[in-house]
C-alpha positions in Angstrom: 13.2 63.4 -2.7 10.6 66.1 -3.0 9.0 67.2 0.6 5.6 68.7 1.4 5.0 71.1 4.5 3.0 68.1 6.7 4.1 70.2 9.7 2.8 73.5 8.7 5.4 75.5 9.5 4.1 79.1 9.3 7.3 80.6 6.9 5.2 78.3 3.9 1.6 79.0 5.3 -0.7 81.9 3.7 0.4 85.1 4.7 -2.8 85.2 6.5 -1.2 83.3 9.4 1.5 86.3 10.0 -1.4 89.0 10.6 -0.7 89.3 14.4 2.9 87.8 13.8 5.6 90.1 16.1 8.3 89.6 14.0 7.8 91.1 11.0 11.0 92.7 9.7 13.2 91.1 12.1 13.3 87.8 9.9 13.6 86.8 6.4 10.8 84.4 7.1 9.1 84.6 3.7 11.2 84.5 0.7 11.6 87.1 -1.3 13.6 88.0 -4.7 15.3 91.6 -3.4 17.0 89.2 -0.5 18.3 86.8 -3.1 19.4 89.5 -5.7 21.1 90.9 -2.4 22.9 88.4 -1.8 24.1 87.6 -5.2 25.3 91.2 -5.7 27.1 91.2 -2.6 29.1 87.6 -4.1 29.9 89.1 -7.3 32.8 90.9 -6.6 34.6 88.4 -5.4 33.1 85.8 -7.9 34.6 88.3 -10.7 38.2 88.5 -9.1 38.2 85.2 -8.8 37.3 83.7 -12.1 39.1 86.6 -13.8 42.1 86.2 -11.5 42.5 82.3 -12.8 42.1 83.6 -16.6 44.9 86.0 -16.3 47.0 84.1 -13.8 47.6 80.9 -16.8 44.5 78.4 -14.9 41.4 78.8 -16.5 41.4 75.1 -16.7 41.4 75.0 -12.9 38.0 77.1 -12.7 36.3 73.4 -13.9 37.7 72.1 -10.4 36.0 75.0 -9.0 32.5 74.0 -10.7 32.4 70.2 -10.1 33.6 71.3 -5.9 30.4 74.3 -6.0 27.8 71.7 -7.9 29.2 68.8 -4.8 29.0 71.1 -2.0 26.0 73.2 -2.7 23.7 70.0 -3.8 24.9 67.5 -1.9 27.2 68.8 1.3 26.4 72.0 1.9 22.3 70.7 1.3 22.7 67.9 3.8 24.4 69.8 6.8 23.0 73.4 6.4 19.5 73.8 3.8 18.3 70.2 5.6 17.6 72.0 8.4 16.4 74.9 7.2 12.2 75.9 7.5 12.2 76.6 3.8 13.3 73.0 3.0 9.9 71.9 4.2 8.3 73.5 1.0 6.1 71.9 -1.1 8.5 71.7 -3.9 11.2 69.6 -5.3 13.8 72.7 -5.9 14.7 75.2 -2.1 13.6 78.6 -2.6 15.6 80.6 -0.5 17.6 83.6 -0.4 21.0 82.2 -0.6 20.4 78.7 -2.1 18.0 79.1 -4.5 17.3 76.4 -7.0 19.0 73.5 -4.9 17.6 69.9 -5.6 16.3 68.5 -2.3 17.3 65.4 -2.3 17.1 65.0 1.1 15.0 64.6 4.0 14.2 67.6 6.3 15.4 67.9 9.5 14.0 70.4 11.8 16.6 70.0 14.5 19.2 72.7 14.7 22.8 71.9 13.3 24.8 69.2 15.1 28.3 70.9 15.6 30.4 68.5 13.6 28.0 70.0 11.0 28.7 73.3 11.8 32.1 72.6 11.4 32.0 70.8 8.2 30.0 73.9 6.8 32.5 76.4 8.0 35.4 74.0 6.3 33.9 73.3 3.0 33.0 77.4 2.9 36.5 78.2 3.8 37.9 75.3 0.9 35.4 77.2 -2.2 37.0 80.7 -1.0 40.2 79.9 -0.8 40.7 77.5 -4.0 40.8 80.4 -6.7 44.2 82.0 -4.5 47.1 79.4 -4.9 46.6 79.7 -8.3 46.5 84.0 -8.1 49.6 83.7 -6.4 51.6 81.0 -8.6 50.3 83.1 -11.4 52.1 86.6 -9.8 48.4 88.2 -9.8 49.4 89.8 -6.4 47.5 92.7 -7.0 44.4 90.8 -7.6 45.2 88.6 -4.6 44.8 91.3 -2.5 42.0 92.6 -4.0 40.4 88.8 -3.9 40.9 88.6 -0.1 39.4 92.3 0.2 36.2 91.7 -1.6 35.9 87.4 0.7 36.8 89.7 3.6 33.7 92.3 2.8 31.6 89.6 1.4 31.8 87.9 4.7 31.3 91.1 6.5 28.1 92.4 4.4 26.7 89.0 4.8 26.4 88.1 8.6 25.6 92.2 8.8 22.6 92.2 6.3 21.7 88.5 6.3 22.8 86.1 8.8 21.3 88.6 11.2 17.7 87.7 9.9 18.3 84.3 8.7 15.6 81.7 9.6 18.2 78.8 9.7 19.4 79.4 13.3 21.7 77.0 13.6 24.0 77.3 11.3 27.2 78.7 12.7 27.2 82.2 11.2 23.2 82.9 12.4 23.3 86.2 14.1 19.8 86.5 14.8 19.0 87.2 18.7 17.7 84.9 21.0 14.9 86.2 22.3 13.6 86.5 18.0 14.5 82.8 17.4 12.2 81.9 20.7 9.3 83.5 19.5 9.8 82.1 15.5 10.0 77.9 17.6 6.8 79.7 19.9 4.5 80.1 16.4 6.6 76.5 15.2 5.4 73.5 17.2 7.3 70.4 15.8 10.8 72.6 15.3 10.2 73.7 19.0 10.1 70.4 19.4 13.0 68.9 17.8 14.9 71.5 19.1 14.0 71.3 22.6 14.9 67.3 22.2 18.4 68.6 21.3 19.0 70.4 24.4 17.5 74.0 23.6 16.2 75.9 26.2 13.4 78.9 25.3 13.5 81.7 27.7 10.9 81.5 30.5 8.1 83.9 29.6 
């Protein structure tokens, strides 16, 4: 299912509409490639102890349980509870452009009401699960050293993440969003129908 932005949320507008915007470097609220290759370079060190771990540790097989669980929670999970909700799933486009999730098939329907929190919860669970497959087999393979080393660089992932990202993240309701109150009012301010949807949820804006 392919969406088109019929609510004209300003993120996918012309960058015209952000002359007098306020919030300009407090939000990722245009994509952009140096946010993505960010976020990919901060995953790779954990991605490489990971995968590298299972080769040495006698489970390479296992790293095609890891694929089919990424592919299943990334396009269809993870895109249901968490991108669904996100601005930049109301793009004109077939395939999310974001800085995180870049290249996911939307094959559903957006939903600009924040997060319910059984899908925060199932987000935080099915991120934890992907993490933590690659170390039962580090461990039955007597990589300790790279166990270590694994939980280090998910540990400093984590940390570099809600530091340089979540912290400017236009999806504000997902459970590691770190972006101030007083920013995300003034983003639903310029954003009529999420303002709305989120108001019908129980949100309250601060009283100007």
């Amino acid at each position: 299912m392919c969406h088109t932005n019929a609510m004209e949320i300003c993120t996918l507008q012309d960058k015209a509409v952000c002359e007098d915007c306020q919030l300009e470097g407090s939000l990722m609220y245009r994509f952009e490639r140096g946010d993505l290759l960010n976020f990919l370079l901060n995953f790779l060190p954990f991605g490489l102890v990971a995968i590298g771990g299972m080769l040495l540790a006698g489970f390479g097989w296992y790293l095609l349980g890891l694929l089919a669980y990424m592919i299943f929670f990334f396009y269809v999970w993870e895109a249901r509870i968490l991108c669904s909700h996100c601005p930049y799933w109301a793009e004109e486009s077939c395939i999310l452009h974001c800085h995180a999730n870049y290249g996911v098939f939307k094959i559903w329907k957006f939903h600009p009401e924040p997060m319910s929190r059984s899908e925060q919860i199932q987000f935080l669970v099915g991120a934890l699960l992907m993490i933590l497959y690659p170390f039962p087999f580090l461990l039955l393979g007597g990589q300790y050293l790279l166990t270590l080393i694994g939980l280090a660089c998910a540990v400093a992932f984590s940390h570099n993440l809600i530091r340089s990202t979540c912290t400017r993240c236009i999806n504000f309701s997902c459970p590691l969003n770190r972006v101030p109150k007083h920013i995300v009012d003034a983003y639903l301010q310029r954003n009529p129908v999420i303002r709305t949807a989120w108001e019908e949820s129980g949100y309250s804006l601060n009283k100007e």
